[in-house]
C-alpha positions, 0 to 999 in steps of 0.5 A: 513421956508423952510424943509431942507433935510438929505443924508440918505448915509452921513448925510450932511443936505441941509438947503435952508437958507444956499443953496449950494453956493459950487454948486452954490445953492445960499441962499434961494433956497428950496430943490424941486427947486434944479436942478435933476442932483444936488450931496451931495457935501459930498459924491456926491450921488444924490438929490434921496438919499435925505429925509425930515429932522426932528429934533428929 
């Protein structure tokens, strides 16, 4: 199962399962294989403001 990730600005949670089909992130596409130029499609910061999720 691949890592999802969280907006450390506005929590949105990228899940690879789910993708971003909105950016054209089809499902099934890990975080690392997002292109660099990507934005959280909720507050638009970039892919560097992104950090490893971990379900507490």
């Amino acid at each position: 199962m691949s890592q999802k990730y969280i907006c450390t600005v506005c929590e949105y949670i990228y899940d690879p399962a789910v993708g971003d089909p909105d950016s054209g992130i089809v499902a099934g596409t890990a975080f690392e294989d997002i292109l660099d130029d990507w934005k959280c499609p909720d507050c638009g910061v970039s892919k560097e403001d992104f950090e490893v999720y971990e379900k507490n």
